[in-house]
N, C-alpha and C positions, 0 to 999 in steps of 0.2 A: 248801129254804128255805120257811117260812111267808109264804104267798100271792103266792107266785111272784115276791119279789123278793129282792135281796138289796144290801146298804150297803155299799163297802167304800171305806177311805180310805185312798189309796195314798201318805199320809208327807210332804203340803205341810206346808210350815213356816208359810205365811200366818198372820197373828194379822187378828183385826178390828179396825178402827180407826176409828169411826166419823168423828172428825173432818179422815178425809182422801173425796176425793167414791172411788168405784168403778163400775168401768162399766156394770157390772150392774146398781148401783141406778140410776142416773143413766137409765137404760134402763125399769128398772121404772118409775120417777117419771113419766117421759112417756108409758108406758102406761096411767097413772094408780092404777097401784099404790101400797101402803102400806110395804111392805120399804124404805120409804128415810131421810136422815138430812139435817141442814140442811146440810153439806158436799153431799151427792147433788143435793138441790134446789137451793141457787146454781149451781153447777157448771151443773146441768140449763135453768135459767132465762138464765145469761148466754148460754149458745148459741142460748137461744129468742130472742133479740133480736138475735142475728146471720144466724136460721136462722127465721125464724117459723114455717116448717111443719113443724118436726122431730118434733114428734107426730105428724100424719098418716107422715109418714114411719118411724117408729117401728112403727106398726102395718101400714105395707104390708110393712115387712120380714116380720114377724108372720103375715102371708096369705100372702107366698112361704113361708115355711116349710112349712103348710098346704098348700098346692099342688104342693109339692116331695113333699113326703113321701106323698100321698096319690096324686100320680102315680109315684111309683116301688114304693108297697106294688101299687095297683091292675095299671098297664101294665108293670113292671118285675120285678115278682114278689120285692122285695127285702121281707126280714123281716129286717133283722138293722141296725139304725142306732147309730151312735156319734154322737153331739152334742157337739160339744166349743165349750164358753163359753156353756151352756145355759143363766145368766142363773137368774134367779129363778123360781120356779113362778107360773104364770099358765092363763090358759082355753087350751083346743089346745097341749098340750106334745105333744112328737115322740109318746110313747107312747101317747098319749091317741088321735092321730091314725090312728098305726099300726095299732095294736088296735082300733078301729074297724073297721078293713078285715080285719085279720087277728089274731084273737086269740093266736094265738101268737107274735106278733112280739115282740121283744126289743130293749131297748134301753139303749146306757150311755151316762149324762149323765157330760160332764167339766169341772170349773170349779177355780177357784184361791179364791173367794169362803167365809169359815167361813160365813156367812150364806146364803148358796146351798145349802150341804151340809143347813145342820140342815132352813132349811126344807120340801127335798127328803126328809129324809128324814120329813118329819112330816107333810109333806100328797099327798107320790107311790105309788100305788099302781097296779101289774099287773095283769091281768086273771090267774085262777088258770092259763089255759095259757102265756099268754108268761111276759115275765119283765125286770127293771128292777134296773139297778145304778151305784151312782156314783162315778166317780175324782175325787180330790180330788189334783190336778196342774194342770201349766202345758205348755201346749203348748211353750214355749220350749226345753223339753227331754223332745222329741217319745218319747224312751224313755220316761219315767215314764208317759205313755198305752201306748203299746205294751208294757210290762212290765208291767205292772197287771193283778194277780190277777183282776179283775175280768171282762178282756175274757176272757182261756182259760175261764173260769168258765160264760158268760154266750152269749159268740159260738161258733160251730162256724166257725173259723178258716180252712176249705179251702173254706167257701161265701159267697158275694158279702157286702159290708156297704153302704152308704150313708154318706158321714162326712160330717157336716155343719156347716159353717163360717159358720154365718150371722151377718153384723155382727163379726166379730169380728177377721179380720186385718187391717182399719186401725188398730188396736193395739198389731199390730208395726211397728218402726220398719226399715228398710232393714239397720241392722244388726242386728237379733234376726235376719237370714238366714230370713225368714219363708218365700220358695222352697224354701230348705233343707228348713223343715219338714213343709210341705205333701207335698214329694217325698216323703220320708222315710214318710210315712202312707200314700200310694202304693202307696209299693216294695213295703210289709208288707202290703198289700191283696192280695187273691184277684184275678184274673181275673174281669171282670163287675162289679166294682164299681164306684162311681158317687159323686164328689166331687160336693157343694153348697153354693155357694159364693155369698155378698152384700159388696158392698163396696163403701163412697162413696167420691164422685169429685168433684173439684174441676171436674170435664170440664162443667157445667152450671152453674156459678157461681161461679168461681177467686175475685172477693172475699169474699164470703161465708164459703165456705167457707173459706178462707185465716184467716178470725179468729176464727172456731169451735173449729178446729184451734189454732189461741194459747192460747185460752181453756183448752181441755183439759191443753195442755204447762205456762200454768201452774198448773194444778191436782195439777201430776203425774201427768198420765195422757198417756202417749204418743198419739199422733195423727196419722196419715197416710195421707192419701186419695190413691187412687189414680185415671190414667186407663182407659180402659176396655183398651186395649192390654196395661196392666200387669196388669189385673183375667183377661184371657186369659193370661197366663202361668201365674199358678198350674196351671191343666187343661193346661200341657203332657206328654203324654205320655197324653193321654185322648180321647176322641170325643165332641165338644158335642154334646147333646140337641136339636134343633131347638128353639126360633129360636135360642139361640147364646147366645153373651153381648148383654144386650139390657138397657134400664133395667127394673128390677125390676116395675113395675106393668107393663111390655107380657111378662112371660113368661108363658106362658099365664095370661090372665085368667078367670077365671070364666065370665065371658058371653065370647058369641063376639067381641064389637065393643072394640079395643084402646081403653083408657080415652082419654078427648080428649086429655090433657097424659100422655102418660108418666112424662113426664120432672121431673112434681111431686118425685117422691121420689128423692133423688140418691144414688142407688147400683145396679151394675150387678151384675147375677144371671147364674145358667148355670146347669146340671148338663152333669157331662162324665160319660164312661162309660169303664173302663179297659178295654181291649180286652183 
């Protein structure tokens, strides 16, 4: 493939809709992105007034990411990351990060978003030894990632991957069996690899959050914060990275010194490691 990446769209039916909100933009909007639409920005604005620091909290998810990925290409020796609900392109995307550290890392973006697909495909570029590819699927039906030309294509299958869940499964609701799926990516994982995982929590502000959460259902976008208990189930069947599951701004911070408030940004982080 010319310049070390390659596109492939693995058969979502999604249409664009501008005038319903989507998570991804509603997410870029408060990163202060431009990919969004007046549906994205109400949506995004009613929760800022139930949530006033959901932008800052938007962007610490953003730094875990970064810190995530850059400790597992560095101390981990992981080159091979799948991102699934990768959101809009923005500054520090997974491969940007990777590739930094290891030029030939390789990585496939997975989103349900047509708006996420084109832009990815018009502003994401590889470095000429790694290499970049995107499924256009829904985790909900954790095959269409896992049977995606893309990954055989893309991943050396027998050796470790990084999947990374950031922001994304308070999305699924209890019954999308979102354990289910999670497993399921798992099970299909090598030996040595390493789930990363962000997710709010009502555990830091049950009203608040409780109406944010409204706000999103009725927009039609599913919504369900979990507590940090539930937040450790997903890594069942894996070995947390030290400190554990912990509020997202105390997993390893940057500087040495754990930020004064952690717990500003309410969502709890990990990476686990599959043995």
């Amino acid at each position: 493939m010319p310049d070390g990446h390659a596109w492939v769209h693995a058969g979502s039916s999604t249409k664009l809709d501008t005038s319903l909100a989507h998570e991804a933009r509603v997410y870029d909007y408060w990163l202060g992105g431009k990919d969004n639409y007046p549906a994205d920005r109400a949506l995004g604005d009613t929760i800022a007034t139930h949530i006033p620091g959901i932008r800052d909290m938007a962007r610490a998810n953003r730094a875990f990411l970064g810190r995530a990925v850059r400790h597992l290409a560095r101390e981990a020796g992981i080159d091979q990351f799948l991102d699934i609900g990768t959101g809009l392109p923005t500054a520090g995307n997974t491969h940007e990060v990777a590739q930094r550290i290891d030029p030939a890392a390789r990585v496939v973006y997975v989103d349900n978003d047509p708006l996420v697909l084109a832009h990815a495909r018009a502003l994401m570029a590889s470095t000429p030894q790694g290499r970049i590819a995107f499924v256009d699927a829904d985790l909900r039906d954790p095959h269409s990632v896992l049977d995606a030309p893309a990954l055989a294509e893309t991943f050396d299958r027998d050796r470790p991957i990084a999947i990374l869940l950031v922001a994304i499964m308070m999305f699924f609701r209890d019954s999308d069996d979102p354990y289910g799926a999670v497993g399921r990516l798992l099970d299909a994982a090598p030996s040595g690899s390493y789930l990363v995982l962000t997710h709010s929590t009502a555990d830091f502000d049950k009203r608040a959050m409780a109406r944010a959460a409204a706000a999103a259902e009725r927009a039609g976008i599913g919504f369900q914060p979990r507590s940090r208990a539930d937040t450790e189930s997903f890594f069942t069947g894996t070995e947390l990275v030290e400190p554990g599951v912990v509020p997202i701004a105390a997993w390893r911070p940057d500087s040495d010194a754990i930020p004064a408030e952690p717990r500003s940004a309410w969502y709890w982080a990990g990476i686990g490691r599959k043995p």
